[in-house]
C-alpha positions as CSV (number, residue, x, y, z in Angstrom):
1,X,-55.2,-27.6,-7.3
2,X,-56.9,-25.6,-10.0
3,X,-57.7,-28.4,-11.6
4,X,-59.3,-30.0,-8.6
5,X,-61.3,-27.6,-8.4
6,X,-62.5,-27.4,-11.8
7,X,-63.5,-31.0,-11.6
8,X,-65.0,-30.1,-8.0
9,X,-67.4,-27.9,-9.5
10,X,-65.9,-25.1,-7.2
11,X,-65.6,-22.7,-10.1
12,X,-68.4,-21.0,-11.9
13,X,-68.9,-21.7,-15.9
14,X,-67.1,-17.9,-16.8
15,X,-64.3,-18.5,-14.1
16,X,-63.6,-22.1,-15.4
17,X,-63.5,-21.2,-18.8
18,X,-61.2,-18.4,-18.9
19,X,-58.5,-20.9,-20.0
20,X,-59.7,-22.3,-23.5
21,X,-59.6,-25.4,-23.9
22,X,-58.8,-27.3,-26.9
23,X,-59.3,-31.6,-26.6
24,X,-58.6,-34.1,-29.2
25,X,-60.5,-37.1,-28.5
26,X,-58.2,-38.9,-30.7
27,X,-54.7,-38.8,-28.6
28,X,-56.1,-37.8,-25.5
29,X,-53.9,-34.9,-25.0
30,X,-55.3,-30.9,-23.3
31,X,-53.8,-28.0,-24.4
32,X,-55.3,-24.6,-22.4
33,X,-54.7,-21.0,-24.2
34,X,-55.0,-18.5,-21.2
35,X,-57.8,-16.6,-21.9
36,X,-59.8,-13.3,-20.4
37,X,-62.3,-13.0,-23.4
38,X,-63.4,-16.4,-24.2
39,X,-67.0,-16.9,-24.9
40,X,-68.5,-20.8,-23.7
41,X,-71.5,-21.7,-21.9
42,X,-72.5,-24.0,-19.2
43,X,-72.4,-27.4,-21.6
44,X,-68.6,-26.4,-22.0
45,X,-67.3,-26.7,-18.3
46,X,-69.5,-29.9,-18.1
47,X,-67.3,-31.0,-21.0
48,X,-64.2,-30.0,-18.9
49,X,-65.2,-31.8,-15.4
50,X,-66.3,-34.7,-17.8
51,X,-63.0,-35.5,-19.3
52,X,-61.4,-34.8,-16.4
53,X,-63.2,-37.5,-14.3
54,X,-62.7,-39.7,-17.3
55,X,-59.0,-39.7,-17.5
56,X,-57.8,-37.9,-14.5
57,X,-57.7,-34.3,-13.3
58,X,-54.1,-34.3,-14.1
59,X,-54.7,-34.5,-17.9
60,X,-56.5,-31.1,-17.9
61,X,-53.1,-29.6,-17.5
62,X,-51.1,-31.7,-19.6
63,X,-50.0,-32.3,-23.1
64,X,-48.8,-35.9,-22.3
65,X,-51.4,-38.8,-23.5
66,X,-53.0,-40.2,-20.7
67,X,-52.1,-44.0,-20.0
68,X,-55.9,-45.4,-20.4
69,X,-56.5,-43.1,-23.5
70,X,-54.1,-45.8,-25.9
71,X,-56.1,-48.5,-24.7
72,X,-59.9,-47.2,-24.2
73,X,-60.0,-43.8,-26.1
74,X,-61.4,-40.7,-25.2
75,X,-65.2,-41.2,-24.8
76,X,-67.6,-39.5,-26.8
77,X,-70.6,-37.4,-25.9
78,X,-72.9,-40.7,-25.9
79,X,-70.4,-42.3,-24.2
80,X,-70.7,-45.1,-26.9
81,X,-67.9,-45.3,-29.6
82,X,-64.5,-43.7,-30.1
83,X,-64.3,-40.7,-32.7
84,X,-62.0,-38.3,-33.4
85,X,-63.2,-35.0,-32.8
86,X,-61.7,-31.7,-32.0
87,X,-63.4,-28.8,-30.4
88,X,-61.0,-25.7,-30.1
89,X,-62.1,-22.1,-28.3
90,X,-60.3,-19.4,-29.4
91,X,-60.2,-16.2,-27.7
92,X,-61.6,-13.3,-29.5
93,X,-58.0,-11.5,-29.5
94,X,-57.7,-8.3,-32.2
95,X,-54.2,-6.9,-33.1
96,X,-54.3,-3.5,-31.6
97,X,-52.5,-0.6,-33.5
98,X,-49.6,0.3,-32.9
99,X,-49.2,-2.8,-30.7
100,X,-45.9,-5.0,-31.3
101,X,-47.8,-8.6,-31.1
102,X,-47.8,-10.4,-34.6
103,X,-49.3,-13.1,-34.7
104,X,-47.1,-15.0,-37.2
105,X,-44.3,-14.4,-34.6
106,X,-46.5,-14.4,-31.2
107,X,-43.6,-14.5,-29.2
108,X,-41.2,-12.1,-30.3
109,X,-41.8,-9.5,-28.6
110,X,-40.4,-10.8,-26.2
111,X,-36.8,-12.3,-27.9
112,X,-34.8,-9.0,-26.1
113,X,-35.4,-10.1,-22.7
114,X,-32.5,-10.8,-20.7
115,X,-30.4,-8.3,-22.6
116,X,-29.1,-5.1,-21.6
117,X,-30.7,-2.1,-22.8
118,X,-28.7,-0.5,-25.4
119,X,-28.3,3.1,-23.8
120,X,-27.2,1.7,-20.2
121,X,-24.7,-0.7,-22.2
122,X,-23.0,1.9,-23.9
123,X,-22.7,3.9,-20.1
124,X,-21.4,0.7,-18.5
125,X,-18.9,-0.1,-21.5
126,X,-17.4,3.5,-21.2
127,X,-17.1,3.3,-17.5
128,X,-15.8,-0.2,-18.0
129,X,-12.5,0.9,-19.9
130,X,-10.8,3.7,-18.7
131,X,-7.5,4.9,-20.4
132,X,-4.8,7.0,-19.0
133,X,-5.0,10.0,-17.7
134,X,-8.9,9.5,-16.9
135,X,-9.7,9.2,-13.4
136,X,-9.5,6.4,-11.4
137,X,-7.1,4.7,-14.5
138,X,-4.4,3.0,-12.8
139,X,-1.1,1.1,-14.5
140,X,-1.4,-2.4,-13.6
141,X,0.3,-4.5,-15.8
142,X,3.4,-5.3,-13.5
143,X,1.8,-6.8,-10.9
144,X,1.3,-10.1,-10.3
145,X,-0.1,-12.5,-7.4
146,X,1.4,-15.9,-6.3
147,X,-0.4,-18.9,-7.0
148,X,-3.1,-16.8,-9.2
149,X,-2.5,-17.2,-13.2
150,X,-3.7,-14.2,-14.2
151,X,-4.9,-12.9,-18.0
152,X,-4.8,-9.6,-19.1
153,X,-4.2,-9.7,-22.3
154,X,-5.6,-11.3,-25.7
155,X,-2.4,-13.1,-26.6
156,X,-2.7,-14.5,-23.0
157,X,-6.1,-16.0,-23.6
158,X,-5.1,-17.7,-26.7
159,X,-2.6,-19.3,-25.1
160,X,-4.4,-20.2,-22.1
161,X,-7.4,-21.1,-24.5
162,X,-4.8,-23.6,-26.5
163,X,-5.1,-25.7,-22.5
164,X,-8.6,-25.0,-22.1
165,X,-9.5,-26.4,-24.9
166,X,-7.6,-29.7,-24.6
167,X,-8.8,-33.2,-24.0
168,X,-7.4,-33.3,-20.3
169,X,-9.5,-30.6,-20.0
170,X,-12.5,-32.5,-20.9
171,X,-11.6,-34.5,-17.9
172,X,-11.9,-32.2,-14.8
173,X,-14.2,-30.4,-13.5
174,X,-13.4,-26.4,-13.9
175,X,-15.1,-24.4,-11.0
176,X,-16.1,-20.8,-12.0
177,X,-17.2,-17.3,-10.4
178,X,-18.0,-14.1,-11.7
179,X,-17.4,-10.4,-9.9
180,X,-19.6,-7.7,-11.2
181,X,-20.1,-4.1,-10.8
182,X,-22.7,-1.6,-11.3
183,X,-25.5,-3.7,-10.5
184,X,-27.6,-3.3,-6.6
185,X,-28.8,-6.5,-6.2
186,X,-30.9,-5.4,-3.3
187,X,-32.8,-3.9,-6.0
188,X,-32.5,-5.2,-9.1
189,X,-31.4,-8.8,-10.5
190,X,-28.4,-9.8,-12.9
191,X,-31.0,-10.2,-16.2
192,X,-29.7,-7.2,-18.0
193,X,-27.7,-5.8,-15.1
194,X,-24.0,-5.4,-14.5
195,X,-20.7,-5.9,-15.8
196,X,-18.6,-8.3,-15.3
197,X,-15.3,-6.9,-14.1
198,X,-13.5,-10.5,-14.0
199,X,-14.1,-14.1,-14.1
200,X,-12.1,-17.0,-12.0
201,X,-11.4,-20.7,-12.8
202,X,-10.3,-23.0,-10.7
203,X,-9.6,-26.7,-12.9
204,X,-7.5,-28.5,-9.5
205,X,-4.4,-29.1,-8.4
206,X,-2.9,-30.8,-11.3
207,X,-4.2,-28.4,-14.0
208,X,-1.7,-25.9,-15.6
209,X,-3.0,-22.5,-17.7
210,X,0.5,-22.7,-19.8
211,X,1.9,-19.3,-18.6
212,X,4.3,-20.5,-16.6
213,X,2.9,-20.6,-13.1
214,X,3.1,-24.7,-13.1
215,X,-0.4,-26.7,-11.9
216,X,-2.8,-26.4,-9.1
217,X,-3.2,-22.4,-9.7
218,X,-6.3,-20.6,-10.3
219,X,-6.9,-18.6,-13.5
220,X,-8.0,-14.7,-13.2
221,X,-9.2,-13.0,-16.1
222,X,-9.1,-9.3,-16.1
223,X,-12.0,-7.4,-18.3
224,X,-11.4,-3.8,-17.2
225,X,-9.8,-0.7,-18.7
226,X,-6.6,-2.2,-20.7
227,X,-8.2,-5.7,-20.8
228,X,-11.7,-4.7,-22.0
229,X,-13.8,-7.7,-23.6
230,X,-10.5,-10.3,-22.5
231,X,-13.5,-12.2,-21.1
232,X,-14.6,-13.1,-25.1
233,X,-11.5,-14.6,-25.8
234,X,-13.1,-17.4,-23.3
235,X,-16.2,-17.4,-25.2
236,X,-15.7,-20.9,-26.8
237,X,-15.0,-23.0,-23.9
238,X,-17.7,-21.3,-22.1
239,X,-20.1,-22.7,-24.9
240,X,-18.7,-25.9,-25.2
241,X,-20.3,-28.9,-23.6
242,X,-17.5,-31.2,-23.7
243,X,-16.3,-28.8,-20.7
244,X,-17.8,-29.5,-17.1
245,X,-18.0,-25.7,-15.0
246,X,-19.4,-25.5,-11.8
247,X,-20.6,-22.5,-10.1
248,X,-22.1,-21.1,-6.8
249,X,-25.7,-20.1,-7.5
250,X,-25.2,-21.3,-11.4
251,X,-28.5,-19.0,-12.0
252,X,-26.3,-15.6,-11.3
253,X,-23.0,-16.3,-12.9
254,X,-25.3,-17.7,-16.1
255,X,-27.3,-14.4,-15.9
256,X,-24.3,-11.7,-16.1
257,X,-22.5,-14.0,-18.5
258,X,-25.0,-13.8,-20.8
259,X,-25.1,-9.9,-20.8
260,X,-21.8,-10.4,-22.3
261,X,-22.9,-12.0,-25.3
262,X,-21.5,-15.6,-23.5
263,X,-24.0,-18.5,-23.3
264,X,-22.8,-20.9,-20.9
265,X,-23.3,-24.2,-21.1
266,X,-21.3,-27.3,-20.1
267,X,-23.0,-27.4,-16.9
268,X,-21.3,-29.6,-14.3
269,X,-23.0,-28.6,-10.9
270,X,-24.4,-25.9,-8.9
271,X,-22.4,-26.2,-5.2
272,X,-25.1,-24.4,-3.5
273,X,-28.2,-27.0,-4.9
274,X,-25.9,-29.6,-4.0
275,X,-25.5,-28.5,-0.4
276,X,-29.3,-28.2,-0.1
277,X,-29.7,-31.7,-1.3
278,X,-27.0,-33.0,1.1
279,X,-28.5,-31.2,4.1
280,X,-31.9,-28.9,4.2
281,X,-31.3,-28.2,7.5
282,X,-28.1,-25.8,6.9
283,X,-31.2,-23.3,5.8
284,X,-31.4,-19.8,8.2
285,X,-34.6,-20.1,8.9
286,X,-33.7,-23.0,10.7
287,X,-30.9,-23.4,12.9
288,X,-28.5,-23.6,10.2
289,X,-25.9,-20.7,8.8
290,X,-27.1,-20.6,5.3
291,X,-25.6,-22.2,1.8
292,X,-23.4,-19.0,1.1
293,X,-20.2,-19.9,-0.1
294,X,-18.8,-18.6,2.8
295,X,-20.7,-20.4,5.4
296,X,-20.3,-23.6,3.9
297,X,-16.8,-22.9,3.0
298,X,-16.5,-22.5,6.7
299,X,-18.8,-25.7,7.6
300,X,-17.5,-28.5,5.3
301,X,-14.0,-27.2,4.3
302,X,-13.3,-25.3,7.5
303,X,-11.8,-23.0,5.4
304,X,-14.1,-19.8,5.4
305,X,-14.4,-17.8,2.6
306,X,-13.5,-14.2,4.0
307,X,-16.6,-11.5,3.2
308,X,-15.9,-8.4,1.4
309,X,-16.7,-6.8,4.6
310,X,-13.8,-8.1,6.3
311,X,-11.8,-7.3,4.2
312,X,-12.3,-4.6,2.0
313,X,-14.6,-2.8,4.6
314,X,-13.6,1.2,5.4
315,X,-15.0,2.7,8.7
316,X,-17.2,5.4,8.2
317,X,-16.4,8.5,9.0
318,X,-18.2,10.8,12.2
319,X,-18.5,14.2,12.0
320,X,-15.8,15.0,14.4
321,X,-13.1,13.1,11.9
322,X,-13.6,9.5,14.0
323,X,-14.1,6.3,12.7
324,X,-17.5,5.2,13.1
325,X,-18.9,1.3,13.6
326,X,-20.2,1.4,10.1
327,X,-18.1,0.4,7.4
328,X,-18.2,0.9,3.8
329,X,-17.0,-1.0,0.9
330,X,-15.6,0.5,-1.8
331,X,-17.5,-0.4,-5.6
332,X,-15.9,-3.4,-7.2
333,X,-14.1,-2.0,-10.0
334,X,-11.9,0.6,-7.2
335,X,-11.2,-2.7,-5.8
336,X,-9.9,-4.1,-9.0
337,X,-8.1,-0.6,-10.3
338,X,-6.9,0.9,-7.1
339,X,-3.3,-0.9,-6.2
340,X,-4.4,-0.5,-2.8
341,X,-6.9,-3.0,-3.2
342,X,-6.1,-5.2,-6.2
343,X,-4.4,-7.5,-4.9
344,X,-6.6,-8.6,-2.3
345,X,-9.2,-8.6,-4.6
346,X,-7.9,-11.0,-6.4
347,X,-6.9,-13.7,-3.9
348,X,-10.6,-12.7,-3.0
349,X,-11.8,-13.5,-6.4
350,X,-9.8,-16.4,-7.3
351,X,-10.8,-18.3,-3.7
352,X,-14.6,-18.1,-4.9
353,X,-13.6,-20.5,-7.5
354,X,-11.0,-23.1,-5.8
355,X,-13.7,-22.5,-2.9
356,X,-15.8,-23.9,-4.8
357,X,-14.3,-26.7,-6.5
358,X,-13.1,-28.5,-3.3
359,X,-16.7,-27.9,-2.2
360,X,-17.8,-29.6,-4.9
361,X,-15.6,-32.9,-5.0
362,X,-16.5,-33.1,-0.7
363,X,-20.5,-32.5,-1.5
364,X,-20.4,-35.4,-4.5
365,X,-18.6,-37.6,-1.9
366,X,-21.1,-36.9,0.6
367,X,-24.1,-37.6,-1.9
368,X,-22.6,-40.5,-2.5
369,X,-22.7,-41.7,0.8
370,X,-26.0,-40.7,1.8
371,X,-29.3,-43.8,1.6
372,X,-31.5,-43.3,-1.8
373,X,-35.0,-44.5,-2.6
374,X,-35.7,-46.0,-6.0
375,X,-39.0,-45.6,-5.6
376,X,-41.9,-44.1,-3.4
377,X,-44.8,-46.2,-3.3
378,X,-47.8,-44.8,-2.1
């Protein structure tokens, strides 16, 4: 649209020029340098709306060549010949002291973003491993939950990591979800935010961990208190390719798995992009219920995901010692220490991630079945 009006004439000389522009007549290709201090006059913002009703308004904004440029070239002023000439405008920038802008590195200022700041990290880490005898600490290691593999230490991992790491592995899909505390998401977002308290996979029915629970469990990896940084132990499969995860809302999981130093990759669908593909209606603002892993849990597998609410949820109080309608949930890491909790927390957990493996075999099916275009002709 900018570019439309550009070529319209709908900006003034200054306006339109506050992007510099830099043309080479030779390949046809625009490259713009965002600008607030660029100097040009009237013959300049001819020149853009000239080459942009040349070769199309599109190429104003793009680096590709244009399609007519290989076989015409660009056109020069007299409109004659074809030259090769290159006009640049470079914005009268100056390094301000003090500043952190180099200009043989213009853009790495910016190479810690997405990390967590070192001070809150340090606060999270000592919050995320408790010992004994500090409060809220509770001995853990003897229970277990049926039809969960569970990992809570580092000679677990290996071994686990020994079957993650095999070529049958290579061959299924391995669904994944992340549970992380100390982060307000009405507030803030997971880029530098958060812990994560635990991580699920769910690799299908036939898939066995190699601790003894047989095939068709889901794997639960603890990283609190005694299992602190367990999770890194899974660093290498994350960051292999040759490994296909899904996820529920990919962007989170990726986000929080990156504050731990873990770079997913391997990427083998995002459930909730493919529901929206399979049916944009499903969306709230419509008459649908949403693409939450628990509404479409409940729509297509008609098997609902349970929310924390329900089940984790504690009545407030009243003053008079009542319970009240509104309920509380505790923070996620007194879920995953307190015995009260844990073990519901994990069946919690662990369903997010066969949840969303059977979600995404029924939405591939579905795909599949729906009518494609090869083409839109207009």
């Amino acid at each position: 649209m900018l570019s439309s009006a550009i070529t319209a004439g709908k900006y003034s000389s200054s306006a339109a020029t506050r992007l510099a522009l830099r043309v080479n007549r030779a390949s046809g290709s625009s490259t713009f340098i965002p600008s607030s201090r660029i100097q040009t006059n009237n013959l300049a913002s001819d020149r853009y709306r000239s080459t942009s009703s040349q070769f199309g308004r599109s190429c104003l904004f793009s680096t590709a060549q244009h399609p007519d440029v290989e076989r015409f070239g660009v056109p020069s002023e007299n409109n004659d010949t074809t030259e090769e000439k290159t006009e640049t405008f470079i914005p009268k920038s100056q390094l301000k002291p003090g500043g952190n802008w180099n200009p043989d590195d213009p853009v790495g200022w910016a190479k810690g973003f997405g990390s967590r700041d070192p001070s809150k990290e340090n606060q999270l880490f000592a919050m995320a491993q408790l010992k004994p005898g500090d409060e809220g600490y509770f001995d853990v290691s003897s229970m277990h939950v049926e039809g969960v593999t569970m990992v809570r230490t580092v000679e677990e991992a290996r071994i686990v990591m020994e079957r993650l790491m095999s070529p049958e592995s290579e061959q299924v899909f391995h669904a994944c979800d992340t549970e992380v505390m100390d982060i307000d998401l009405k507030n803030v977002g997971p880029v530098g935010n958060g812990y994560v308290t635990c991580a699920s996979v769910y690799s299908g029915p036939d898939f066995d961990y190699g601790l003894g629970d047989g095939p068709g469990t889901s794997l639960w990896i603890d990283n609190l208190d005694d299992s602190f940084a367990v999770l890194q132990e899974f660093k290498e499969f994350f960051e292999d390719e040759r490994f296909k995860t899904v996820w529920h809302n990919y962007g989170f999981d990726r986000h929080v798995m990156w504050n731990e130093g873990i770079d997913v990759k391997g990427f083998g669908g995002d459930t909730m992009h493919m529901a929206r593909l399979q049916d944009t209606s499903r969306a709230k603002y419509g008459a649908g219920t949403g693409y939450s892993l628990e509404a479409l849990t409940g729509d297509i597998l008609k098997r609902r995901k349970k929310p924390m609410k329900e089940i984790f949820g504690v009545a407030r109080l009243r003053k008079d010692g009542s319970e009240g309608s509104l309920v509380d949930v505790p923070p996620v890491e007194v879920l995953q220490r307190d015995p009260r909790f844990r073990k519901q927390w994990i069946v919690y957990s662990a369903f997010d991630a066969e949840g969303t493996w059977y979600l995404r075999q029924e939405l591939q099916a579905m795909l599949e079945d729906m009518p494609w275009v090869s083409a839109i002709l207009i």
